[in-house]
C-alpha positions in Angstrom: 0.0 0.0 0.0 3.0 2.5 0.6 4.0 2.0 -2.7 0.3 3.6 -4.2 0.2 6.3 -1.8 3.8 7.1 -2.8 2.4 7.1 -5.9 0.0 8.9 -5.5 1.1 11.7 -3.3 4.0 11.8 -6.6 6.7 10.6 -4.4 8.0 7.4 -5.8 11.1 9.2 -6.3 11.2 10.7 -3.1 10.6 7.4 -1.5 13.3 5.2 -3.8 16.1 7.5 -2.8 14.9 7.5 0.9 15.4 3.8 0.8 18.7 3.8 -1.2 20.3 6.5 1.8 18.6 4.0 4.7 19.9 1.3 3.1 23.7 3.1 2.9 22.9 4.1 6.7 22.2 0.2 7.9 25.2 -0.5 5.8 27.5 2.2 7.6 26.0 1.4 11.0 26.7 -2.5 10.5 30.3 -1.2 9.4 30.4 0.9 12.5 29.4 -2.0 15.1 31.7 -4.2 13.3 34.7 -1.9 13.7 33.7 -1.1 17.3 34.0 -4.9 17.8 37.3 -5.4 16.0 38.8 -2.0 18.0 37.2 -4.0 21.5 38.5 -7.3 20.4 42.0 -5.6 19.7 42.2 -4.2 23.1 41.2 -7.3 25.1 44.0 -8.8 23.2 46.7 -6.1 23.7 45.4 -6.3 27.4 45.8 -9.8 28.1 49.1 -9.5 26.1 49.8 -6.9 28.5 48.8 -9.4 31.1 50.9 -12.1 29.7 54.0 -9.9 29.9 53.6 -8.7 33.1 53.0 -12.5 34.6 55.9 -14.0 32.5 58.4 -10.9 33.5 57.2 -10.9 37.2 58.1 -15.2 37.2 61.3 -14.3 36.0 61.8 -17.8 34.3 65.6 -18.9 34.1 66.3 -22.4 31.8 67.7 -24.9 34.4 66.4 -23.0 37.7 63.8 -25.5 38.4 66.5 -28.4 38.4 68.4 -26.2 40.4 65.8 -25.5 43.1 64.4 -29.2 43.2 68.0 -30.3 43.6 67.9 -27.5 46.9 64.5 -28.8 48.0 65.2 -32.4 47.9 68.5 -31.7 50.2 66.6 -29.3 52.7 63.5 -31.6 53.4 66.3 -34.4 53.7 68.7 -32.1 56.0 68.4 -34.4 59.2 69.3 -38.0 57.2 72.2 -36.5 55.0 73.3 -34.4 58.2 73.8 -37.8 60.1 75.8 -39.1 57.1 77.8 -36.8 56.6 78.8 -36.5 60.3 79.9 -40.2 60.4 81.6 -39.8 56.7 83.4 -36.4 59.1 84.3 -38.7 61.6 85.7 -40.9 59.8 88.7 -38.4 58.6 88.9 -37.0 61.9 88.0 -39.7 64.2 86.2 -39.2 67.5 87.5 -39.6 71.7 88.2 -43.1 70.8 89.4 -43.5 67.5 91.5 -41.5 65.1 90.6 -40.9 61.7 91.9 -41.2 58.2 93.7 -37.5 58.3 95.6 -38.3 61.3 96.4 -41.7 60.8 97.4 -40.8 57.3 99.7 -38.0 58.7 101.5 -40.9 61.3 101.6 -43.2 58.4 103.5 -40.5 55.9 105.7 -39.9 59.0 106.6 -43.7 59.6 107.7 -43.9 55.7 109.3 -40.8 55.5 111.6 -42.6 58.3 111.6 -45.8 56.3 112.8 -44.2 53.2 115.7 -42.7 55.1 117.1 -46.3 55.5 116.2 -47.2 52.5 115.7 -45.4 49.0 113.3 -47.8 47.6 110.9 -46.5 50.0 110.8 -42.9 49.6 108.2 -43.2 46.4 106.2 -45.1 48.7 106.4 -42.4 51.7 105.8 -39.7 48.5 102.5 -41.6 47.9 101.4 -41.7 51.2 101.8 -38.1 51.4 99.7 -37.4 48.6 96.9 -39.5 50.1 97.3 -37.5 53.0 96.7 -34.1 50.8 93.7 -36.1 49.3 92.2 -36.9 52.7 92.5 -33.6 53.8 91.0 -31.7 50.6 88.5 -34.2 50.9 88.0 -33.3 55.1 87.2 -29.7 53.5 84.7 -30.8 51.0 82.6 -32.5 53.7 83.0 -29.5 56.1 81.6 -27.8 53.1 78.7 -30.0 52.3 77.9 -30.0 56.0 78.0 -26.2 55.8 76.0 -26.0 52.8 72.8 -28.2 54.5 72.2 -25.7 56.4 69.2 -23.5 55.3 68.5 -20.0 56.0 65.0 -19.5 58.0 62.3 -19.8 55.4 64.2 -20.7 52.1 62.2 -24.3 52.2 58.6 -22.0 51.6 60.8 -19.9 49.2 61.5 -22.4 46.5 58.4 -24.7 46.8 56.9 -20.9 45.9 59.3 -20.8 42.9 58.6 -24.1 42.2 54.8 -23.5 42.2 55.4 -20.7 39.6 57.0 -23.1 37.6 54.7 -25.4 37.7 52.1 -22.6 36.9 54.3 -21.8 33.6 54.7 -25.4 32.7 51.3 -26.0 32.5 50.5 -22.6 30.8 52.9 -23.0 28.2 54.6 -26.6 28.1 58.0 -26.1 29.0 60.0 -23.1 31.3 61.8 -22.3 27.6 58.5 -22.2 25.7 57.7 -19.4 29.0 61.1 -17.5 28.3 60.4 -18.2 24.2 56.8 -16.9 24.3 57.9 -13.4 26.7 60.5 -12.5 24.3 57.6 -13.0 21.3 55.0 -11.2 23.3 57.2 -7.9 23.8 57.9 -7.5 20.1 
């Protein structure tokens, strides 16, 4: 019926070119909504790239760390057993109030040759020998008073690394692997 009162009234012309600029204004409005979404979807993705970022550079990921940190972990909830080992390996090269140990009996046993081979020559490679067992016992004596040294923790560096493990674990299952992590920050910041 529009189309007869248009008609009518004499404006068919009127009326085509009305729909022609409606149809151009849906076009441009669709155009407009689908650029607003494309400029929204942009900047949810620059944000959670922003996010990204920021979660991957506050983790701080480091290749090897986690080996590193479980290697830590495993010694510090183990302190007490290796501490008890290591004490008797200790007192073994030192001895205790009853016995003496490999360091000192080494040192009477280089002395003893070193008095042999001054009777007789053939004896002062052995003596020689003895004395550089008695240099390897000793670095050796260091190297456990080292280990000893090194199983003791500082107050609260158990709850640090299972936190730093925790992150990696976080990572790992985010992105597959701690280098993928490293791989995918240095992506995301170009």
């Amino acid at each position: 019926h529009c189309d007869y009162l248009d008609a009518f009234g004499g404006l068919s012309s009127l009326s085509k070119s009305f729909c022609e600029e409606y149809n151009r204004y849906t076009a441009l409005h669709h155009e407009l909504d689908d650029a607003r979404k494309a400029e929204a979807d942009r900047e949810y993705r620059e944000e959670r790239l922003r996010r990204e970022i920021r979660e991957l550079e506050d983790a701080e990921p480091i290749p090897g760390e986690e080996e590193t940190l479980r290697s830590r972990e495993t010694i510090l909830r183990n302190q007490e057993k290796l501490r008890d080992k290591l004490e008797r390996v200790f007192t073994c090269f030192h001895g205790n109030d009853d016995d003496e140990g490999i360091v000192s009996l080494s040192l009477t046993a280089e002395a003893s040759a070193e008095q042999a081979a001054r009777y007789a020559d053939s004896l002062s490679e052995l003596a020689k020998n003895i004395g550089d067992f008695r240099y390897r016992a000793e670095d050796l004596s260091d190297q456990l008073r080292d280990a000893l040294r090194e199983l003791e923790g500082s107050p609260g560096e158990l709850d640090h690394i299972e936190e730093r493990l925790a992150v990696y674990r976080r990572l790992i299952r985010r992105y597959g692997s701690i280098e993928a992590a490293v791989l995918r920050l240095q992506e995301a910041k170009n």
